[in-house]
C-alpha angles and dihedrals in degrees: 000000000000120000123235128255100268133171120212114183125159102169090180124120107222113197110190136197162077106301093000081141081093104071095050085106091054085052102039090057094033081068100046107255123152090172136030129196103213113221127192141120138265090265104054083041089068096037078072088234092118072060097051095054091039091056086059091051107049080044081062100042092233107150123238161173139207130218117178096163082127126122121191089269094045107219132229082242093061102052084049099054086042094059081047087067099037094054093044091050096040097241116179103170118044115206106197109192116182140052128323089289091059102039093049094047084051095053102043083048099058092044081066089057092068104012112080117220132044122309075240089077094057108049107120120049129308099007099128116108100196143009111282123228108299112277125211099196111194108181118214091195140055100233126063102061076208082133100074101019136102090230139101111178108195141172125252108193101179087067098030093230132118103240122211107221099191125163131135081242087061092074121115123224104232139024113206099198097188108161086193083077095055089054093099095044112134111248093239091046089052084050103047088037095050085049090059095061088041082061095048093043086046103046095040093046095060104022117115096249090055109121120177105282090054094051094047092062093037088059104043084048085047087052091042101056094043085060107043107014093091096049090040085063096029101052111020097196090050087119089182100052085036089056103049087050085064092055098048089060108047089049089045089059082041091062098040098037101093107015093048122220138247153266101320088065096047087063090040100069092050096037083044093043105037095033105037085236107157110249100247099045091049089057079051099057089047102030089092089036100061098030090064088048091048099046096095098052092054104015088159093050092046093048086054088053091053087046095045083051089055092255116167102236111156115122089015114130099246089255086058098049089051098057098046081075088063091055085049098055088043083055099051095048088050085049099054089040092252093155105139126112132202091261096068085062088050116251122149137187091272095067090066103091092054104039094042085043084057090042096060090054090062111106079221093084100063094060093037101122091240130029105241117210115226085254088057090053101046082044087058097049082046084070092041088059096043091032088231129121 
């Protein structure tokens, strides 16, 4: 069989280790910048770790700014009243330092230092005219992969829809993993948030568009989170287990970020949007669901997964092999404690018709390893609802 033409370009720097924090002046001034507009979110704001960063910096004397106006679905307002700062102040390099909310309002912010216009003009792919203003990402949780990424995924609330922001000139420079960092995340936010790369590493393993780079990353986060996720949740100051986490996730966006992913995240934007459900914990609900619904289009790819979780498959039918994958990803979320439904963050049946309406708009469908029918998809929120495959 001949593979098919594929591109594969990360263009981001990833510095990893205990205490790499440190080297965020070295960076900072090996790019250029005189001055940095400091991005992160009120939670990380009150982790102490804004203060952190902002601690390197003043020893440096780099001069900087900090800007926290972020929620967990960043809004189109706060990027631009984050441009605003960072154009009074004179910023030219951007650090964002927190979860997927934080990172891409840092780097849409810093596209608007450059970019002339509104964010607004460039939401879709491949909208943006010219490089923004350098980012340093540094990720507090083992779950986005924004970090290394070309995607910012924003609300728009006059509209009332999540936007994708995705262009090559949407990378950051350099990637901080620092799994010190990591050390003060809640147990149910390492959970949700590690979810979340499980998701990415999942949907772009077995979706139509993955070529062999992609599936390369996607197996060894797969592996990695099988391995470390529990006692990430289940003992916070576990650094190894912390660490690895970190790297599951940024090669988990490596291997989506350009080849997309599937039908859990085609829920994900409308149930995220319309119910308020984080982003990661939302991948979680659906992520059985849609694997059982999605077996028969990729039964190799699913019985890999079984095998990457530490499933016992020989002498197991193919089928069988493959959903045992499924049991394995139930187990996981009963071992970090990930029991809500859909239904605790209220949504009902009547919700169906908008928010599958919504689904079937995602680019997402089209690679899914199997079409789904609008009965398929109210079926699957069905189990969200229920939390049964």
């Amino acid at each position: 069989m001949t593979l098919a033409a594929f591109n594969y370009h990360n263009p981001v720097e990833l510095q990893f280790g205990a205490g790499s924090l440190a080297r965020l002046p070295a960076i900072v001034q090996s790019l250029g910048g005189r001055r940095v507009l400091v991005v992160g979110d009120p939670g990380v704001l009150q982790a102490g770790l804004v203060g952190r960063v902002t601690q390197v910096l003043s020893a440096a004397d780099i001069p900087h700014d900090v800007f926290t106006d972020i929620k967990s679905d960043p809004e189109v307002r706060s990027v631009d009243l984050g441009v605003a700062m960072a154009k009074q102040k004179g910023a030219d390099m951007v650090v964002g330092i927190g979860g997927g909310s934080a990172l891409d309002a840092a780097k849409a912010i810093a596209l608007m230092i450059t970019n002339e216009g509104n964010i607004r003009d460039f939401f879709g792919i491949d909208k943006v005219k010219r490089a923004g203003a350098p980012v340093i990402a540094i990720p507090t949780t083992g779950g986005t992969g924004s970090e290394v990424t070309v995607w910012s995924v924003l609300s728009d609330t006059e509209n009332d829809l999540k936007v994708n922001i995705g262009s090559p000139f949407n990378y950051a420079r350099v990637a901080i993993l620092d799994p010190e960092l990591t050390r003060s995340l809640p147990a149910h936010v390492t959970a949700a948030t590690g979810m979340d790369a499980l998701t990415h590493a999942v949907e772009s393993y077995v979706n139509k568009s993955c070529h062999p780079m992609a599936e390369a990353v996607a197996e060894k986060a797969i592996r990695l989170i099988a391995d470390n996720l529990r006692v990430a949740v289940a003992q916070g100051d576990h650094m190894e287990a912390r660490g690895n986490m970190l790297i599951a996730s940024s090669l988990a966006g490596m291997s989506f970020n350009r080849i997309r992913l599937g039908l859990v995240h085609a829920f994900a934007l409308p149930l995220g949007n319309k119910f308020h459900i984080p982003h990661g914990l939302v991948n979680g609900i659906m992520l059985p669901a849609v694997m059982r619904f999605n077996l028969p289009g990729n039964l190799q790819k699913y019985a890999k997964i079984a095998e990457l979780f530490g499933e016992r498959i020989e002498g197991l039918s193919l089928r069988e092999a493959a959903e045992r994958s499924v049991h394995a990803v139930q187990q996981l979320k009963f071992d970090i404690g990930l029991t809500q439904t859909l239904a605790d963050f209220g949504v009902t049946e009547a919700a169906f018709e908008a928010v599958i309406d919504e689904t079937l708009t995602s680019g997402n469908i089209a690679i899914n390893p199997r079409l789904p029918t609008r009965n398929d998809l109210a079926h699957m929120l069905q189990c969200g609802m229920r939390g049964t495959v």
